[in-house]
C-alpha beads as a LAMMPS data file, in Angstrom:
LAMMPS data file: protein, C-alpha beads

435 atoms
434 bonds

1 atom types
1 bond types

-500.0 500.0 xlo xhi
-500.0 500.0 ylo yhi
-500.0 500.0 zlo zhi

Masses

1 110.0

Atoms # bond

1 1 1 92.843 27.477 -96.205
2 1 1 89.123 28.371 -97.442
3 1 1 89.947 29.805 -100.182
4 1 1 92.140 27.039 -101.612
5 1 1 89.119 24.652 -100.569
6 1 1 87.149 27.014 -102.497
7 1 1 89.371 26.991 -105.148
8 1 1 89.598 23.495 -105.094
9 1 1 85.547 23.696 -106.003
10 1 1 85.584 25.788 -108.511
11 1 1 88.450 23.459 -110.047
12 1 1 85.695 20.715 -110.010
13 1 1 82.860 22.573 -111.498
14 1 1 84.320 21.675 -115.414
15 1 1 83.921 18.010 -114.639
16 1 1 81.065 18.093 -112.941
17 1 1 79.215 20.109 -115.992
18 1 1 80.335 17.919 -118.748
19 1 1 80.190 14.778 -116.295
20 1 1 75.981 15.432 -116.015
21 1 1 75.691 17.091 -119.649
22 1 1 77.178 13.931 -121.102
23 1 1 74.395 11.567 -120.789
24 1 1 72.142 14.063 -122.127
25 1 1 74.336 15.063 -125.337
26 1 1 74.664 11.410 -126.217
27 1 1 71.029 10.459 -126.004
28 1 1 69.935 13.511 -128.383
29 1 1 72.899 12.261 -130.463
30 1 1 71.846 8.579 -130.179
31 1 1 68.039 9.852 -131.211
32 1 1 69.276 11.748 -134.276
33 1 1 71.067 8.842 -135.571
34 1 1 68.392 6.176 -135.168
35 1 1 65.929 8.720 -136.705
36 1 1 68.523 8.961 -139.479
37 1 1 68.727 5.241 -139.884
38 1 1 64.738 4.695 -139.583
39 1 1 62.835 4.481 -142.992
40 1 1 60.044 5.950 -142.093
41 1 1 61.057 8.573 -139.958
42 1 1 59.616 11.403 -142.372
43 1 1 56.334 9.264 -142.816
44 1 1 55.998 9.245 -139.176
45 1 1 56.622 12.727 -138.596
46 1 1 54.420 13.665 -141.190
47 1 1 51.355 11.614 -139.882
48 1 1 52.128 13.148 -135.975
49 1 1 51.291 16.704 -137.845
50 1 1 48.542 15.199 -139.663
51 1 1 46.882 13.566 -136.876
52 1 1 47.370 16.974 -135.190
53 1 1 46.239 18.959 -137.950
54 1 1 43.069 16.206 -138.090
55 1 1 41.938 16.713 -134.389
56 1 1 42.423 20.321 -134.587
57 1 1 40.068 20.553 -137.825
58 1 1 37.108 18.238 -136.296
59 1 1 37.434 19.798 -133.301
60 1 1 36.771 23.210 -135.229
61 1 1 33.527 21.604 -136.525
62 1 1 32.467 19.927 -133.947
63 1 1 32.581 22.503 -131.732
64 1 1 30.775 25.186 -134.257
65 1 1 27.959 22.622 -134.581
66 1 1 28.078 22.174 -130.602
67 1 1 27.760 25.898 -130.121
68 1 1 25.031 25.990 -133.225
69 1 1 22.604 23.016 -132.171
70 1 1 23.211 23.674 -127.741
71 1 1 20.425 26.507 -127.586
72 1 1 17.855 23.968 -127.721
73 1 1 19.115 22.137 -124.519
74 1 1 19.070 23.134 -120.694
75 1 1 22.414 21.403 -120.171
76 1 1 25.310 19.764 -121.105
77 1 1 24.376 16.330 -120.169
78 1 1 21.679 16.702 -121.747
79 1 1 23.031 17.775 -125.020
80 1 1 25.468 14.648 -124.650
81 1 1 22.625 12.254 -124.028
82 1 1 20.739 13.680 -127.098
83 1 1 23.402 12.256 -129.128
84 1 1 23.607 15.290 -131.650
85 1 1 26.918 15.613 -131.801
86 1 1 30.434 14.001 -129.732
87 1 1 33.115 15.551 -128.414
88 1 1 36.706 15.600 -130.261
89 1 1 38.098 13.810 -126.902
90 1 1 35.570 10.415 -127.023
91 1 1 35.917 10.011 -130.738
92 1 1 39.470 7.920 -130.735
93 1 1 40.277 8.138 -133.782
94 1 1 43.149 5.845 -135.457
95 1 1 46.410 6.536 -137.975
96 1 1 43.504 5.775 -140.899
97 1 1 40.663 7.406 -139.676
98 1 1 42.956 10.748 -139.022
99 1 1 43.972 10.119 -142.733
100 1 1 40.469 10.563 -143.882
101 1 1 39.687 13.266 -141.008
102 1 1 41.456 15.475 -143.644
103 1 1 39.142 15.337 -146.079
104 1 1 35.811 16.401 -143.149
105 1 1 34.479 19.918 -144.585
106 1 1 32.386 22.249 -142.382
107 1 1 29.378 23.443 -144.032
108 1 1 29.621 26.940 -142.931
109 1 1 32.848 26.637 -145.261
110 1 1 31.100 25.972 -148.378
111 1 1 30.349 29.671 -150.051
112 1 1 27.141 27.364 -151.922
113 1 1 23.507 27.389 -151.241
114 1 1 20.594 25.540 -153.066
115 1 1 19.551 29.627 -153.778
116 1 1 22.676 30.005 -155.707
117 1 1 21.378 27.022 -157.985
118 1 1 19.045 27.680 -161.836
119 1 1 16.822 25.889 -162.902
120 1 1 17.153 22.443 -160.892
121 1 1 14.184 23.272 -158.211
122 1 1 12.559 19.892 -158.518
123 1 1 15.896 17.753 -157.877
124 1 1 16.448 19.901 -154.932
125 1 1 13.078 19.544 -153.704
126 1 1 13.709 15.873 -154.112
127 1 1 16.892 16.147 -152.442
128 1 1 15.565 17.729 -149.201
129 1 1 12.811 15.275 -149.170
130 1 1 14.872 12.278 -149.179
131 1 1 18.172 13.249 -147.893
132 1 1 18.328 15.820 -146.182
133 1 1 15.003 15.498 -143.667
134 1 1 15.961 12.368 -142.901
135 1 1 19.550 12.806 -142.099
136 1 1 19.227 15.924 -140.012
137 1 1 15.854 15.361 -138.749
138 1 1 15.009 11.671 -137.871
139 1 1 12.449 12.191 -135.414
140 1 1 9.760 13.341 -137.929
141 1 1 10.362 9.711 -139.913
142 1 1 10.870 7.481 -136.739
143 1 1 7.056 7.319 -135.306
144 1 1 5.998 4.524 -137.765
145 1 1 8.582 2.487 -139.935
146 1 1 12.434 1.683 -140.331
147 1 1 11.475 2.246 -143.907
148 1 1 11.796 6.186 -143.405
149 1 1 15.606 6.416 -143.920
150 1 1 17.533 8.197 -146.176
151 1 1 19.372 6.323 -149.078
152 1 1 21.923 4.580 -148.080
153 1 1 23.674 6.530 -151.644
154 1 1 22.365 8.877 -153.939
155 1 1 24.092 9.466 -157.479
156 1 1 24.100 12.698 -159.645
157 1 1 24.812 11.910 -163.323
158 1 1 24.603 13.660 -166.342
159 1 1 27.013 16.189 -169.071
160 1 1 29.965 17.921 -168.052
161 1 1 29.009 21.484 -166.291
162 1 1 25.478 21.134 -165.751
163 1 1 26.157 21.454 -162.312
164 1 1 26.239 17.648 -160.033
165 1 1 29.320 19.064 -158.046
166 1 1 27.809 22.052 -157.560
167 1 1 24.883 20.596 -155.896
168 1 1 26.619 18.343 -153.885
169 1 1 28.235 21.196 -152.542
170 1 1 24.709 22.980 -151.882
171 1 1 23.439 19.866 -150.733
172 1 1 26.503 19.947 -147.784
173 1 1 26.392 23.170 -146.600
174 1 1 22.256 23.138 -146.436
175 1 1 22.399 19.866 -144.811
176 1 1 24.772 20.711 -141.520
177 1 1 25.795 17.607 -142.134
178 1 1 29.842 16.307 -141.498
179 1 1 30.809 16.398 -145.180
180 1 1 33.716 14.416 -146.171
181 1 1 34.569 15.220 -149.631
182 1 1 36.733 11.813 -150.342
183 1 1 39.290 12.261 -153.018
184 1 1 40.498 9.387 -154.964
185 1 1 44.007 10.122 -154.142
186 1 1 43.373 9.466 -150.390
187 1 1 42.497 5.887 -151.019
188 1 1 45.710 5.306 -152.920
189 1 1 48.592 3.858 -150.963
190 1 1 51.308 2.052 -151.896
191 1 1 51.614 -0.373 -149.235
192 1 1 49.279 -3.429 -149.534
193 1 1 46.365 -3.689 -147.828
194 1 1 46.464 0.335 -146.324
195 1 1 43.730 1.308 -149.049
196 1 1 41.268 -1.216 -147.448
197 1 1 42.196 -0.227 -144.300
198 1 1 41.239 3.661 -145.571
199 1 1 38.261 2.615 -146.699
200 1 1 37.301 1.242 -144.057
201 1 1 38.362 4.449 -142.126
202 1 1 36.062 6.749 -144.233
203 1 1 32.667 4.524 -142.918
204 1 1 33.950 3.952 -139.147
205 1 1 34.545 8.187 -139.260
206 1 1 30.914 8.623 -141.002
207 1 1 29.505 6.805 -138.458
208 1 1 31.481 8.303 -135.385
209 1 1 30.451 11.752 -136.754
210 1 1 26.639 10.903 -138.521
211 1 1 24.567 12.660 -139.160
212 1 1 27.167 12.559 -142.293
213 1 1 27.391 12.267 -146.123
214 1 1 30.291 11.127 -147.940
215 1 1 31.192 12.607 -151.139
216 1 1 33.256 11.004 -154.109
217 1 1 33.276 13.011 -157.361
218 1 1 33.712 11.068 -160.615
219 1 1 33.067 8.049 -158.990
220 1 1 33.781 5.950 -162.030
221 1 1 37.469 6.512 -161.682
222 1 1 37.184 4.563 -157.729
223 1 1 34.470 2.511 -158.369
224 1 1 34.079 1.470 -162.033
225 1 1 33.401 -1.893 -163.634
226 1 1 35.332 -4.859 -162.427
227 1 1 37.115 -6.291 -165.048
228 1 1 39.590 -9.387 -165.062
229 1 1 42.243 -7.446 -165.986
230 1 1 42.548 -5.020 -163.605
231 1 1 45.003 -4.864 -160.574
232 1 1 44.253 -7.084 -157.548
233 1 1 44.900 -4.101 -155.342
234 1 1 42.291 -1.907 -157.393
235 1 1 39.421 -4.911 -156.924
236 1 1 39.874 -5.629 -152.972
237 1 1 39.365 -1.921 -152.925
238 1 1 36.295 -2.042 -154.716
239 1 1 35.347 -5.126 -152.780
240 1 1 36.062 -3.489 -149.553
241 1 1 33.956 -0.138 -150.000
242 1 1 30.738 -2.473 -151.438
243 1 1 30.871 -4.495 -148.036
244 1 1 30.898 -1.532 -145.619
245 1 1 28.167 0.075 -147.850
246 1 1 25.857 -2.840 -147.486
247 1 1 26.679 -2.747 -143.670
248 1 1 25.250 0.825 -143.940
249 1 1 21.449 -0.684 -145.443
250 1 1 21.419 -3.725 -142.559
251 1 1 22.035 -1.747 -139.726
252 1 1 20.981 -3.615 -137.146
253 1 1 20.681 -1.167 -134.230
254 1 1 17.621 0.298 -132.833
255 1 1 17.825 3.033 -135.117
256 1 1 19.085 3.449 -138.621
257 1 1 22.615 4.921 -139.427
258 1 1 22.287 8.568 -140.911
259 1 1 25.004 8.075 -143.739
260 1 1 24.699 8.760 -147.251
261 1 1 27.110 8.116 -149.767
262 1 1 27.018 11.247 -152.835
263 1 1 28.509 10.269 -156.047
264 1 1 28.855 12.582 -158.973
265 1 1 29.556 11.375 -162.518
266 1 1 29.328 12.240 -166.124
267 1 1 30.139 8.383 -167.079
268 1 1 27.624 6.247 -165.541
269 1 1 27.834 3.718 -168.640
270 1 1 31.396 3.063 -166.399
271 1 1 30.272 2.078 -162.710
272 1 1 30.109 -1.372 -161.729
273 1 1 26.300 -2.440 -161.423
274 1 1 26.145 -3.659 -157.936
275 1 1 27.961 -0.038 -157.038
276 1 1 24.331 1.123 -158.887
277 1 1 22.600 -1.102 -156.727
278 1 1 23.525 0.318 -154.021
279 1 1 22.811 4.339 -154.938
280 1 1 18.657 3.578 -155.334
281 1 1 18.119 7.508 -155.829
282 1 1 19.953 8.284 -159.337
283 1 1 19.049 11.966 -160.746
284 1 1 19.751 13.040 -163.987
285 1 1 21.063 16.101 -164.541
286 1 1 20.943 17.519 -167.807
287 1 1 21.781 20.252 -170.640
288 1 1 18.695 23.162 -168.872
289 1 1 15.596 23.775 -170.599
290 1 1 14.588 27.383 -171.839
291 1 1 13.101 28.519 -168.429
292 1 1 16.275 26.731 -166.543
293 1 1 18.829 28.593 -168.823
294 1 1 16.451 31.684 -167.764
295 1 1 16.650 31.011 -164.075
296 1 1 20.515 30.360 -164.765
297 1 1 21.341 33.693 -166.887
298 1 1 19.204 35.868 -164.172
299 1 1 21.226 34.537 -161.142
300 1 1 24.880 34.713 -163.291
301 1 1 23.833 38.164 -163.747
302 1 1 21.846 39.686 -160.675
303 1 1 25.017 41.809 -159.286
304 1 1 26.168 42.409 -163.293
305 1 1 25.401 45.836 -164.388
306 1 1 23.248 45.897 -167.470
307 1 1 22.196 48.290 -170.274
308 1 1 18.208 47.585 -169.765
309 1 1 17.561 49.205 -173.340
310 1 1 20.189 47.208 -175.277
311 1 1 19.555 44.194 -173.304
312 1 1 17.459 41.236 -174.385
313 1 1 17.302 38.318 -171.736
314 1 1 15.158 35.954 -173.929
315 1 1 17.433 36.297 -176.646
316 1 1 20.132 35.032 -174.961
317 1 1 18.259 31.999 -173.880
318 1 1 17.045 31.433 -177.030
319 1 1 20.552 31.202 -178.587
320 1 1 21.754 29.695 -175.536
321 1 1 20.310 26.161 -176.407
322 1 1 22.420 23.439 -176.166
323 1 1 24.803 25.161 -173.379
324 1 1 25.518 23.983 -169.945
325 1 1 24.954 25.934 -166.919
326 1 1 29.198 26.055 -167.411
327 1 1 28.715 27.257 -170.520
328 1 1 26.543 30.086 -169.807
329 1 1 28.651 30.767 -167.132
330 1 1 31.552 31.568 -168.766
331 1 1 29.605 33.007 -172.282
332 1 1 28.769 35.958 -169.042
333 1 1 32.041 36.132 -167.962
334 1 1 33.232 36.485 -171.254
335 1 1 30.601 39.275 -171.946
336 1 1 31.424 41.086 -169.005
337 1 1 34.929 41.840 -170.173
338 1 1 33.593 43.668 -172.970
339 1 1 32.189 46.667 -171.410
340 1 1 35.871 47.007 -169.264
341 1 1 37.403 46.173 -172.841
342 1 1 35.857 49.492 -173.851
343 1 1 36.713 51.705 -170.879
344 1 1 40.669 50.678 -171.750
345 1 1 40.846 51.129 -175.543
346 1 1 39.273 54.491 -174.826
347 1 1 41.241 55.398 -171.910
348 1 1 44.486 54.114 -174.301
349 1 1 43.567 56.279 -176.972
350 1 1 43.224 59.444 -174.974
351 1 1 46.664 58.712 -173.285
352 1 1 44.985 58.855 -169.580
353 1 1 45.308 54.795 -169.093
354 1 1 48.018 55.331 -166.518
355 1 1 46.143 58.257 -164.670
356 1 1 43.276 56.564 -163.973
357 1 1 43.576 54.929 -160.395
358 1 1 39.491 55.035 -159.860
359 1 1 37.043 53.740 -162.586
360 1 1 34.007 55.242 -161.353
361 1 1 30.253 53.388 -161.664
362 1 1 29.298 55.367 -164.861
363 1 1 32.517 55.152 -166.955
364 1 1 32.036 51.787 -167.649
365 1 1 28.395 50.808 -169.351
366 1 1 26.326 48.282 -168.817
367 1 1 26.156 44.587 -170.356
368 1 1 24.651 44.756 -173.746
369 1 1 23.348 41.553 -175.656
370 1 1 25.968 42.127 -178.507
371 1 1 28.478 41.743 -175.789
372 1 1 27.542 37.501 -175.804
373 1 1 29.486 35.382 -178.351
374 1 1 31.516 37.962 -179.953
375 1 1 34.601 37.814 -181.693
376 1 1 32.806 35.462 -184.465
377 1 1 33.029 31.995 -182.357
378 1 1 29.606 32.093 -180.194
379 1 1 26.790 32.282 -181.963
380 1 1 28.546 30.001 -185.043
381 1 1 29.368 27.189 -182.481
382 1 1 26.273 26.987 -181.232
383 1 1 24.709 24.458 -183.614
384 1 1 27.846 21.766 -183.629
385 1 1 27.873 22.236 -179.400
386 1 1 23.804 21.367 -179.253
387 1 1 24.699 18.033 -181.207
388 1 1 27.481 17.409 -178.901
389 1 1 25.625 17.961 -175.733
390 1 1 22.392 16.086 -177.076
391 1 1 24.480 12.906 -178.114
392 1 1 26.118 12.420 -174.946
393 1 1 22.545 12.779 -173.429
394 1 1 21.297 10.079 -175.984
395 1 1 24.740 7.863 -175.009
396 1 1 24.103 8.035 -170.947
397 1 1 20.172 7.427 -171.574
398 1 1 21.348 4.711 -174.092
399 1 1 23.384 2.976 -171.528
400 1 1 21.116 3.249 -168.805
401 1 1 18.125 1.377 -170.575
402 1 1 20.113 -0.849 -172.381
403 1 1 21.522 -2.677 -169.014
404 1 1 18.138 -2.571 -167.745
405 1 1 16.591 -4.320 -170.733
406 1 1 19.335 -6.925 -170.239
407 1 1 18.945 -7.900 -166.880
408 1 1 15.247 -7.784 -167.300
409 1 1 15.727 -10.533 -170.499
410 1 1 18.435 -12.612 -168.259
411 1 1 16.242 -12.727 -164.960
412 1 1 13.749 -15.111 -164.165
413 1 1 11.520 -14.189 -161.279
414 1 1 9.979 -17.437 -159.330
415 1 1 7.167 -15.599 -158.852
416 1 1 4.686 -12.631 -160.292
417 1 1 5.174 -10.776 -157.191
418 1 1 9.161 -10.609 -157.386
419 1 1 10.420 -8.006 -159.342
420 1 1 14.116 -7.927 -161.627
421 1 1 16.789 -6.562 -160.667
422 1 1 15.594 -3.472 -162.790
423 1 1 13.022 -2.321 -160.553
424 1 1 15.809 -1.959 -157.387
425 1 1 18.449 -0.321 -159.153
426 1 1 17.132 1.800 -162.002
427 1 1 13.204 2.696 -161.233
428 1 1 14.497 6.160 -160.249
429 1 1 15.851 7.319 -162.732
430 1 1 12.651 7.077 -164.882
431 1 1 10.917 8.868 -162.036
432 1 1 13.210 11.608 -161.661
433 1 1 13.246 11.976 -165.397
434 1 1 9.717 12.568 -165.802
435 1 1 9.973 15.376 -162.769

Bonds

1 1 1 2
2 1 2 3
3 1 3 4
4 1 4 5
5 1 5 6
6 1 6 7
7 1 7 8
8 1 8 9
9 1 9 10
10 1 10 11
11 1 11 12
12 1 12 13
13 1 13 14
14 1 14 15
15 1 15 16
16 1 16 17
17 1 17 18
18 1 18 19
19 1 19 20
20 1 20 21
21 1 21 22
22 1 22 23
23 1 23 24
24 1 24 25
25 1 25 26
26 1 26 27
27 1 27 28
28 1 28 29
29 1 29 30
30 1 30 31
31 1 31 32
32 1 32 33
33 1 33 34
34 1 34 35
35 1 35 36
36 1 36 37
37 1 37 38
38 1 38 39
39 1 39 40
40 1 40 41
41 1 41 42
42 1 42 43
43 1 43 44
44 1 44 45
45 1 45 46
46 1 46 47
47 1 47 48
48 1 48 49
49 1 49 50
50 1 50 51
51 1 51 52
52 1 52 53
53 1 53 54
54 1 54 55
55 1 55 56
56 1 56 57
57 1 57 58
58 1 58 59
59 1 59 60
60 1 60 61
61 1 61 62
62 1 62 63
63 1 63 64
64 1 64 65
65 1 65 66
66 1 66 67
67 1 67 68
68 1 68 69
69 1 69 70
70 1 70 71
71 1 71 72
72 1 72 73
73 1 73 74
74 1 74 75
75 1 75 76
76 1 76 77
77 1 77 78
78 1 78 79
79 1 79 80
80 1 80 81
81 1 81 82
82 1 82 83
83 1 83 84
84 1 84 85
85 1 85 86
86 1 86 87
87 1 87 88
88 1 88 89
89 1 89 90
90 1 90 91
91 1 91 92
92 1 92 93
93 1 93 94
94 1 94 95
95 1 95 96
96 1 96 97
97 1 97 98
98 1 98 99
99 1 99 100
100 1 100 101
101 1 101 102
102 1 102 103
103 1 103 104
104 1 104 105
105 1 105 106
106 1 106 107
107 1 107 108
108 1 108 109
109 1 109 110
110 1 110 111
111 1 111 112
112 1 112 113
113 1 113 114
114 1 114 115
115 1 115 116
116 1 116 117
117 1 117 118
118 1 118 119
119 1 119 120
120 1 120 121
121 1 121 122
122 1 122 123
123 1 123 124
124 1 124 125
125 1 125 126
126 1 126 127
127 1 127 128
128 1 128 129
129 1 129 130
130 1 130 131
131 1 131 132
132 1 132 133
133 1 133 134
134 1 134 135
135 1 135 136
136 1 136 137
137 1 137 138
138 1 138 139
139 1 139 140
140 1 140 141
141 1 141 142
142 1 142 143
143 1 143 144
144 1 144 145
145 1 145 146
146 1 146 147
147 1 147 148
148 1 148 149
149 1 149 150
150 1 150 151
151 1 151 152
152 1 152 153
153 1 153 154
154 1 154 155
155 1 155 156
156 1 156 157
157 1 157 158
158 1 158 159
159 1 159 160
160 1 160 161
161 1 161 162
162 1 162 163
163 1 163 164
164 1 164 165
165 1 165 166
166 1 166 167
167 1 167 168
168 1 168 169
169 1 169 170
170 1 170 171
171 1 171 172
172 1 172 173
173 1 173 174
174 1 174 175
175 1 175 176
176 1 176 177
177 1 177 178
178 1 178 179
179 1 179 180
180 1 180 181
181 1 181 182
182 1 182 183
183 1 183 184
184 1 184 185
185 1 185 186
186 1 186 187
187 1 187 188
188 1 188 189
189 1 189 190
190 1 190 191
191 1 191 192
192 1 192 193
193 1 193 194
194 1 194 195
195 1 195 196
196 1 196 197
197 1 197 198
198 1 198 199
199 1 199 200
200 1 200 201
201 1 201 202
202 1 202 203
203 1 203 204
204 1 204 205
205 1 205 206
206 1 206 207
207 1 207 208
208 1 208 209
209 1 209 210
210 1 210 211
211 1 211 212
212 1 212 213
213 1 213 214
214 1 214 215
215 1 215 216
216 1 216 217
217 1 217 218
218 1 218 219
219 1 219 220
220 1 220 221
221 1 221 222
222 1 222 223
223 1 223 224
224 1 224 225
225 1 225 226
226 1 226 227
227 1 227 228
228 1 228 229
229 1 229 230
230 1 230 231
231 1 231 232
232 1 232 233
233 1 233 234
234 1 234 235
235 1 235 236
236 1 236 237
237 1 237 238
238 1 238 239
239 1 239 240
240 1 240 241
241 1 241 242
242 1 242 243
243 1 243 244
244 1 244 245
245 1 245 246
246 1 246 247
247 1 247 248
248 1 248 249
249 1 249 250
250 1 250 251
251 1 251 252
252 1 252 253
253 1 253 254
254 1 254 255
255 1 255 256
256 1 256 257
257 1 257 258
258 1 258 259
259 1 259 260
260 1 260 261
261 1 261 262
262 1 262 263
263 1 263 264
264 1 264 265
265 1 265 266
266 1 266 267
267 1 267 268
268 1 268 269
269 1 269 270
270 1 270 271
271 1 271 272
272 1 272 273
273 1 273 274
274 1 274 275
275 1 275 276
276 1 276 277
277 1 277 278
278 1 278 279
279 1 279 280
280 1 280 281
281 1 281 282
282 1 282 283
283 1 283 284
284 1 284 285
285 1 285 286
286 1 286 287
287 1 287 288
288 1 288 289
289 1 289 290
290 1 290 291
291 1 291 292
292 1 292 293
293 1 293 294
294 1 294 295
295 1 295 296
296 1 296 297
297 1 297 298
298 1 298 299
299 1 299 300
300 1 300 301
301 1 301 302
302 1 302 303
303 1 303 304
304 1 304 305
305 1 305 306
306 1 306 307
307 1 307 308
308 1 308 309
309 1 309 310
310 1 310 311
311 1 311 312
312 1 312 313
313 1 313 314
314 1 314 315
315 1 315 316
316 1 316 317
317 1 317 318
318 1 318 319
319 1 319 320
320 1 320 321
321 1 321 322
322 1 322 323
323 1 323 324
324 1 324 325
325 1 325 326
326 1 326 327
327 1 327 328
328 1 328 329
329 1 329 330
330 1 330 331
331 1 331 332
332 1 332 333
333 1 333 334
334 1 334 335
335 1 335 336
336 1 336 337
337 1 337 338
338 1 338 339
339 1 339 340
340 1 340 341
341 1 341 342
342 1 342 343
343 1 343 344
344 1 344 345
345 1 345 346
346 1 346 347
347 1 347 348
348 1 348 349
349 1 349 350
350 1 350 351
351 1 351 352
352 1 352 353
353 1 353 354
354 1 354 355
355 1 355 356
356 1 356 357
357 1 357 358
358 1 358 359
359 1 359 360
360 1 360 361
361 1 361 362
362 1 362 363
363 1 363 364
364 1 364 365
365 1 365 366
366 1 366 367
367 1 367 368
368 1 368 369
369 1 369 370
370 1 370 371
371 1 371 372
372 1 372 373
373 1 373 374
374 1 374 375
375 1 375 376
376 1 376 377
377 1 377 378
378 1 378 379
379 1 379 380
380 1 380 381
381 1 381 382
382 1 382 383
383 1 383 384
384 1 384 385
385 1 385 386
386 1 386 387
387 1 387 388
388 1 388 389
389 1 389 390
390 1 390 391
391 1 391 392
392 1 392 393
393 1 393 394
394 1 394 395
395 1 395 396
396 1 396 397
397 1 397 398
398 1 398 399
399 1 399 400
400 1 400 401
401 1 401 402
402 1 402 403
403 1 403 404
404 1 404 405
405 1 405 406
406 1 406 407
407 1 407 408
408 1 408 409
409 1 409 410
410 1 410 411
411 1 411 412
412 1 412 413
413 1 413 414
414 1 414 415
415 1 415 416
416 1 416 417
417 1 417 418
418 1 418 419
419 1 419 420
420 1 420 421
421 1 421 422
422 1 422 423
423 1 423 424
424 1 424 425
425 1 425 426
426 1 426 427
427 1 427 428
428 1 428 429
429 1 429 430
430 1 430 431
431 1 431 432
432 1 432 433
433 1 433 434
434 1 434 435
């Protein structure tokens, strides 16, 4: 009798297994299919990784910086109260502002240092001064005006390759500042209305993570002239990131927002004027003087090995004039092949090309000035790349003074101690010239 109840059981244990797995197989079945049939199923899924991906990144930073800035505090609270830097968990951070989370860089990151930089010691003086102190340290400018702020943007303009992105890279990782290095395809979306909304994430992240400086490279391309032709999309953009920048110069808390907004362009003649406005500090970087192209050539070359006897430094920046810091740059690397050149043809000709799995220090000799604009296209080039360089100098100096002269003739001051609009948007770069 047991064992047909017990049979009777085991009988049931079939139903009883599909009758409880049921419920479960058709929900995971129901889910797939509604995923299937949603639109943006992918889009979601991909901003659930992003938005993990984004928290996991800042929290990276934030916590290096933490660990970095906590030795000069007793406790934790009292780190927190300093206000140095949040915690990943009480920033909140939305869809847009994980979007732009992305783009944060740590500064440790950035293989770049102002010592790795020729010839452009004043600018970088000028640069600590002004952006850097003030961002990082606001205590020493807070005892006696609201005036002692940095700018709320700073512009680097000047030829191709003479070394604005470079800078701005120095200028992040000697900061310590949160560096978000904005790309222009992160603003672009096709729905309407999400590129405001990502502009508007890159200033509400600057300010949840200030100190901060926010970095757009060729900013011409986001942020040129308005023009009557142009998309509606691309002008409420434009609109958008010229409204939150203003917010950043009328702060009206007890204490000034530390957020600077970095542009880099070779095309200045192309941004819109009140985006000028609103960079006061402009610095010109240009084709390097003798002694820069010096500076530039010893630093290229300080872990080159170099024949000292059949080596002539001044030489090379004497036929150097005209070049860019990129130029020089990659008249070295070219140079330095020459010597390796050597070693190969000779190990070819001896048949020992395949045997050789060590090059020792001496088989290969040093740099030699005949090893610089060889092959019979350096040294030729030379005069047609100085005109180049030098007219599109004269072009961006052109532009710059010719605007000013026309807003000085079209404004009308209604009194002597009112100044044109010259004065606020394009003093600088006369001062930094001169420097």
């Amino acid at each position: 009798m047991a064992s047909n109840k017990k049979s009777g059981l085991t009988g049931y244990l079939p139903d009883i297994l599909m009758a409880a797995a049921a419920p479960l197989i058709a929900y995971f079945v129901i889910r797939n299919l509604l995923a299937r049939l949603d639109p943006e199923a992918q889009q979601k899924e991909e901003a659930r990784a992003k938005a993990t991906a984004a928290t996991r990144k800042l929290d990276a930073i934030l916590t290096g910086k933490r660990r970095k800035s906590h030795g000069d505090y007793d406790s934790d609270d009292e780190f927190e109260r300093s206000g140095r830097r949040p915690r990943i968990q009480d920033l909140n951070l939305n869809t847009y502002e994980q979007t732009i989370a992305m783009e944060v860089v740590a500064p440790e990151e950035i293989p770049v240092s102002f010592d790795d930089i020729g010839g452009l010691d004043n600018i970088i003086e000028e640069l600590k001064e002004s952006v850097i102190y003030p961002l990082t340290m606001p205590h020493l400018y807070s005892h006696s005006s609201s005036l002692l702020s940095a700018p709320s943007g700073v512009l680097l303009y000047g030829p191709p390759g003479c070394g604005k992105t470079m800078l701005a890279k120095a200028l992040a990782h000697e900061s310590g500042a949160c560096f978000i290095n904005l790309h222009i395809s992160t603003l672009t979306e096709k729905w309407y209305g999400d590129s405001n909304k990502l502009v508007n994430a890159v200033f509400s992240l600057a300010r949840k993570l200030q100190p901060s400086i926010v970095f757009i490279d060729e900013i011409d391309a986001v942020l040129g002239q308005r023009r009557s032709g142009e998309h509606e999309a691309s002008g409420m953009v434009k609109a958008e990131f010229m409204t939150h920048w203003d917010g950043l110069a009328s702060s009206t808390g007890s204490e000034p927002q530390r957020i600077c907004i970095l542009g880099a362009t070779n095309r200045i003649q192309d941004i819109d004027e009140a985006i000028l406005r609103r960079m006061p500090k402009k610095f010109p970087i240009g084709l390097p003087s003798a002694s820069q192209r010096h500076n530039i050539f010893s630093l290229i070359l300080r872990d080159t090995k170099v024949d000292r006897k059949n080596f002539d430094l001044d030489y090379l920046v004497r036929v150097s004039a005209g070049m860019s810091g990129s130029d020089i740059k990659e008249a070295c690397r070219d140079a330095a092949m020459g010597p390796v050149r050597e070693y190969i043809r000779r190990k070819k000709a001896d048949g020992t090309l395949k045997n050789s799995r060590k090059v020792a220090s001496g088989d290969v000799r040093g740099l030699r000035t005949e090893d610089f604009f060889g092959t019979g296209r350096g040294l030729k080039d030379l005069a047609s790349l100085d005109e180049t360089r030098e007219e599109m100098n004269a072009r961006v100096r052109s532009r710059v003074h010719t605007t000013s002269e026309s807003e000085e003739a079209s404004s009308s001051p209604t009194s002597g101690d009112e100044r044109p609009f010259r004065d606020s948007a394009y003093q600088d770069i006369d001062a930094a010239s001169v420097g």
